[in-house]
C-alpha positions, 0 to 999 in steps of 0.5 A: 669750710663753714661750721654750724654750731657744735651740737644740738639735740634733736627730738623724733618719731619712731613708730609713735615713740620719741627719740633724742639724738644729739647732732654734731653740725659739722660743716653747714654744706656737708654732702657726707654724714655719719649716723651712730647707731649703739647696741647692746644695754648702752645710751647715745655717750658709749662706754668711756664716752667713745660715741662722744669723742668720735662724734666731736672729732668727725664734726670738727673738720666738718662732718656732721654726726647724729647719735641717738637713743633706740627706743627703751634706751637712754632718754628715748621712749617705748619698749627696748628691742634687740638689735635685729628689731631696730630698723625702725630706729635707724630709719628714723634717725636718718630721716631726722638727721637728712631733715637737718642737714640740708643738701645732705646725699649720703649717710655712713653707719657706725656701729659697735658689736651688735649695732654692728651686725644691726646696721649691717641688716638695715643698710640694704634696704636704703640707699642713702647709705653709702657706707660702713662701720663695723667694729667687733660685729657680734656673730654668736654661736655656740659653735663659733664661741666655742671655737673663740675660746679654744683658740684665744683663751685656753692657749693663753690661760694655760700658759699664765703664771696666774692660772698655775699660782692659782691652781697650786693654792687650790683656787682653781677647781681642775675638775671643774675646769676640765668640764668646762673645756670638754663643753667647748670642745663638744659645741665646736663639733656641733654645726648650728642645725637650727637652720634644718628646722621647719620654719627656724631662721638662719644662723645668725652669721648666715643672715648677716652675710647674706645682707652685707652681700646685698649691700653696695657701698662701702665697708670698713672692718675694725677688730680689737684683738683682745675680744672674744667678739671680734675673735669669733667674727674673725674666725669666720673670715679665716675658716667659712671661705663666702666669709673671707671673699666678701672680706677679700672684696674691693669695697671692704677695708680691714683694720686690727688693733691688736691689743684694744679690748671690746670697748676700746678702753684706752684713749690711744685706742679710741684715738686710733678708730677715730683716726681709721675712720676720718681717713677712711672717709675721706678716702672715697 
């Protein structure tokens, strides 16, 4: 196997907007690539340089890797959009990055939280995209929060030696707290009726079902077990039955870590997804 050189910047269009992206070459004849998208309030590096680290590692043994700014973040121009508004984005990125690549015929999209529901959308719609990343995909409702939080936070709360002490020296209003608890369990009975609305959009679950259906390649699902985020998307997989066969199909490969947080803060657990994901690349 013959690497290019480590890694490169590589400037392109969106939509009139230029992007910046760093390339990790990987091997020169590569077939295969991945393509990291990021979310939320982040730049192209992620939080304790994850999207750095990952990258390096897969171009190592010859993958190559793009990662890149979405316009309005890190070194990129224009206006910044949520993620459902950048499929732009993500086109473009894969079209800069099959230019730079020659021979390149499949593109994986790695994403953390809402870039995870966000490739989820895109990747129907191209057919360059083989396959999936989605750590801790973002799936918010306010029934489904509520629900995350009577589960896996008020049991442990309750139980915590903290909240006692706490509560013993008067630096837990329990009124206040007991208000709290009543809300959540008000929105965990109220279904989200946004959808009986003329005009409104599906739930957010809804809709990213219903494009992950539409995809045809494969999906691997990672999920930390110290994140609300990743406790509401598994209560879907537990409680909406369309949610757990899509999860129970051939295509999609689950992997949990039960004690990582949202960011995978620790390097034992970057490590690990890393290691998930370079297995299971090379598993197909």
């Amino acid at each position: 196997m013959r690497l290019a050189e480590p890694e490169s910047p590589l400037l392109f269009d969106c939509v009139g907007a230029q992007l910046l992206g760093i390339l990790h070459h990987g091997a020169a004849d590569a077939r295969r690539a991945v393509l990291v998208v990021v979310g939320g309030p982040q730049y192209r590096v992620g939080s304790h340089r994850q999207f750095v680290l990952l990258a390096r590692r897969l171009a190592v043994v010859g993958i190559p890797t793009l990662r890149f700014d979405t316009r309005g973040m890190g070194d990129s121009d224009g206006e910044t959009r949520t993620f459902e508004d950048i499929s732009d984005d993500i086109a473009a990125a894969i079209e800069r990055l099959f230019g730079a690549v020659p021979g390149l015929q499949q593109v994986v999209l790695w994403g953390l939280c809402d870039a995870a529901t966000a490739v989820s959308f895109y990747a129907p719609q191209d057919p360059r995209v083989a396959g999936l990343v989605l750590l801790n995909p973002w799936v918010h409702t306010a029934a489904g929060e509520a629900h995350a939080y009577l589960r896996h936070y008020y049991p442990g709360r309750v139980l915590s030696r903290d909240f006692w002490c706490r509560l013993c020296s008067g630096k837990v209003d329990l009124r206040d707290a007991l208000r709290g608890l009543r809300r959540f369990q008000e929105s965990a009975r109220t279904p989200d009726r946004r959808t009986e609305i003329a005009g409104a959009a599906a739930p957010l679950p809804e809709r990213m079902l219903r494009s992950l259906r539409r995809f045809d390649g494969r999906v691997l699902l990672i999920l930390s077990g110290k994140d609300l985020t990743a406790r509401e998307f598994a209560g879907l997989l537990t409680t909406e039955p369309a949610w757990s066969n899509w999860c129970a199909g051939p295509a999609v490969e689950r992997r949990d870590l039960p004690d990582a947080d949202h960011t995978f803060a620790s390097d034992l657990w970057r490590g690990q997804v890393e290691q998930w994901t370079l297995t299971w690349l090379r598993s197909w």
